[in-house]
C-alpha positions in Angstrom: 116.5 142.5 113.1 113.5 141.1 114.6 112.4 139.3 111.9 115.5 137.7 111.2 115.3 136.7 114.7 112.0 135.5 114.7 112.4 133.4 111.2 115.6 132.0 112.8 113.7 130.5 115.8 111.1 129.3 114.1 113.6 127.2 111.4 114.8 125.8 114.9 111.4 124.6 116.0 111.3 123.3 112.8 114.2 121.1 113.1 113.9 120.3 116.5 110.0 119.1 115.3 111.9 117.0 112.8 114.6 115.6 115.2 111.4 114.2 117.4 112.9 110.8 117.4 110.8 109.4 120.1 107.5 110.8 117.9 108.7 109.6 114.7 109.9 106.0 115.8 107.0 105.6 118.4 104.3 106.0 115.3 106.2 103.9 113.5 106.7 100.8 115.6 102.8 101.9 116.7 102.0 100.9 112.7 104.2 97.1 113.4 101.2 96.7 116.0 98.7 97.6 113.9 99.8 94.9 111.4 99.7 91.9 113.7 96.9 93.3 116.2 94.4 95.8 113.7 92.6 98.7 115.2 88.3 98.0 114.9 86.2 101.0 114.0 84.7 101.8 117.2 80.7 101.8 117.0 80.6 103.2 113.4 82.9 106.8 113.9 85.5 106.5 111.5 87.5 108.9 114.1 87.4 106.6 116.8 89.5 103.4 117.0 90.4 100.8 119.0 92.9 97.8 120.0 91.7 95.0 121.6 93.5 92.6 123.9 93.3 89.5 122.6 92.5 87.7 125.8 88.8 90.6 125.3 89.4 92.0 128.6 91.4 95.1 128.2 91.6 97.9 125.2 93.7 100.9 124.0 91.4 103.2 122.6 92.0 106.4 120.8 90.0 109.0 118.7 90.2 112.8 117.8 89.5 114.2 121.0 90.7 111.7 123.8 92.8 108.8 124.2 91.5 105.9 126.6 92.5 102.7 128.6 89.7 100.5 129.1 89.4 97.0 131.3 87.0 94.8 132.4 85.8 95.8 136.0 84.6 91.9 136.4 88.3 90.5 137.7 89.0 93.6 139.8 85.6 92.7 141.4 85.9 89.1 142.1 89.3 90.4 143.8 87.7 92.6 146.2 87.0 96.0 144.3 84.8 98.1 145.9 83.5 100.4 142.9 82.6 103.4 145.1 85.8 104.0 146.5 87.2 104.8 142.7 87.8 108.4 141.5 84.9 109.5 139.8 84.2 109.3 135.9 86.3 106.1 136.0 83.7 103.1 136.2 81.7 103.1 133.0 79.2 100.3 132.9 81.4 97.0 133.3 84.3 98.9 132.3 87.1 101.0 134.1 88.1 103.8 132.1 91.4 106.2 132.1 92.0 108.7 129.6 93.5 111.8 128.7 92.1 114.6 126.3 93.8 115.1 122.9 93.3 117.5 120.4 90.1 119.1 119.5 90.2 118.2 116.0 87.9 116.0 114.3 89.8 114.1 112.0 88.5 111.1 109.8 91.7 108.9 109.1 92.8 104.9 108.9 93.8 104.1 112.4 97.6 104.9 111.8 97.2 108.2 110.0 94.7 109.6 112.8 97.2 108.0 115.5 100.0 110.4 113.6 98.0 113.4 113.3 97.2 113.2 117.4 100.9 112.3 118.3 101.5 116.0 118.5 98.9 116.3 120.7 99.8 113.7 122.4 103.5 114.1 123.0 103.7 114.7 126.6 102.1 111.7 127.2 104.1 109.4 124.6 107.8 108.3 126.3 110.2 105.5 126.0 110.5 102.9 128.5 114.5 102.2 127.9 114.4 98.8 130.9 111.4 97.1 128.7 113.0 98.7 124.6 108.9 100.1 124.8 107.2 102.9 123.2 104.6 104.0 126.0 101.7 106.5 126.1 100.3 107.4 129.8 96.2 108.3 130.6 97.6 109.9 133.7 97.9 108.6 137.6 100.7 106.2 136.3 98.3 104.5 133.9 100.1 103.4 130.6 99.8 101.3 127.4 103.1 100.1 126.2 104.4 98.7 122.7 107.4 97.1 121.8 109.7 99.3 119.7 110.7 96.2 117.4 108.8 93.0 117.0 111.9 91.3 115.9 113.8 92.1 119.5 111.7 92.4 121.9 111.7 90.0 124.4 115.9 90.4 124.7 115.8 92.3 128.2 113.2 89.5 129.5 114.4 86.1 129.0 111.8 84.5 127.5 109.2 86.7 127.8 108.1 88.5 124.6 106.0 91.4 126.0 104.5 93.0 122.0 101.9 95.0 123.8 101.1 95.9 127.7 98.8 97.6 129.6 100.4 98.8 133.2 98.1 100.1 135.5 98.6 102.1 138.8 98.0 99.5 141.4 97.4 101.9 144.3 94.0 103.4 144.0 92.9 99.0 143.4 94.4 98.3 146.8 93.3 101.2 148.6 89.4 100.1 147.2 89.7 96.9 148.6 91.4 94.7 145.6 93.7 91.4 146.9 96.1 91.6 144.1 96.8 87.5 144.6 92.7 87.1 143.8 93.6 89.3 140.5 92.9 87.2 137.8 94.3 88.0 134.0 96.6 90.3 135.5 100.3 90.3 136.9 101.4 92.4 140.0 104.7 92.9 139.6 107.4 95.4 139.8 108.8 97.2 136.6 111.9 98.7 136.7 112.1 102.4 135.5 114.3 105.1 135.2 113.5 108.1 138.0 116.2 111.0 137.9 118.9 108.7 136.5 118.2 106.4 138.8 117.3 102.6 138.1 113.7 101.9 140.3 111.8 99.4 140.6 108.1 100.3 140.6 104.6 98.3 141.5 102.2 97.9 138.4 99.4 95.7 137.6 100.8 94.4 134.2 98.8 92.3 131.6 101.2 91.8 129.1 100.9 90.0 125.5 103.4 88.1 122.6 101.4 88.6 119.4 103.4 87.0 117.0 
């Protein structure tokens, strides 16, 4: 009886794996990206990829073992940043960095197939914004890289704004060390609406958003 109990579980694991819509579909409009805005080999490591803005200042950066939001510090400077008062581990040379382990496989894939392969890893950290029609991935302390779900549409829920990729970051910790968000240049302080237990928010980010096609 145990067995049968066991092998019935795990076939509903199984299908519930399967039924991941979220996983499946976020991969998939991931590869749309990928198409318009390719991942660069990352310093030679065929395990390590990443997406660059296009504007040079901002990247999405993923690999075997971690996944990674990286900015220029420069424009957080001119706007007042005082680097000490940061978290630790965040300020890499010019370069603010947020990331979040993943597995601790070392996989040696195209961009797409290693992004798959880590989406299980991943999945606590991978959502969908429902306000923006975005696929999302959050490095933690309400820092996120966003995606559209579908080229084709997006843009329907903001006028005229066609927002293909965004990167969101947590604007609290920047004010806190000193940074006048109207001195910000290259990025957007705004609010973003969310959903928070059902209920429709509105929510402070500093947004620099892009239309790729």
């Amino acid at each position: 009886m145990k067995k049968i109990s066991v092998t019935i579980i795990a076939l509903i694991l199984i299908g519930c794996s399967n039924l991941d819509v979220v996983k499946i579909d976020a991969v998939r409009s991931f590869g749309d990206i990928l198409k318009i805005l390719p991942a660069e080999n990352y310093k030679g490591d065929s395990s390590e990829w990443v997406i660059a803005a296009p504007d040079g200042a901002a990247w999405f950066h993923w690999k075997d073992k971690e996944i990674k939001i990286i900015v220029d510090a420069q424009p957080f400077i001119f706007a007042g940043l005082d680097l000490s008062k940061l978290g630790s581990g965040v300020v890499h040379e010019n370069t603010l960095v947020y990331s979040s382990p993943l597995s601790n496989a070392t996989e040696r894939d195209a961009p797409l197939k290693l992004f798959e392969k880590n989406a299980e890893f991943f999945r606590a950290s991978l959502g969908y914004h429902p306000e923006m029609d975005h696929y999302n991935i959050t490095t933690g302390n309400g820092n996120i890289f966003e995606w559209a779900k579908d080229l084709n549409t997006n843009g329907k829920t903001g006028e005229s704004q066609n927002l293909d990729i965004v990167f969101a970051l947590n604007p609290e910790p920047f004010i806190a060390a000193g940074v006048d968000t109207k001195k910000l240049e290259g990025w957007t302080y705004t609010q973003v609406p969310v959903d928070i237990d059902g209920k429709p928010t509105n929510v402070w980010k500093i947004l620099k958003a892009f239309n790729l096609k």
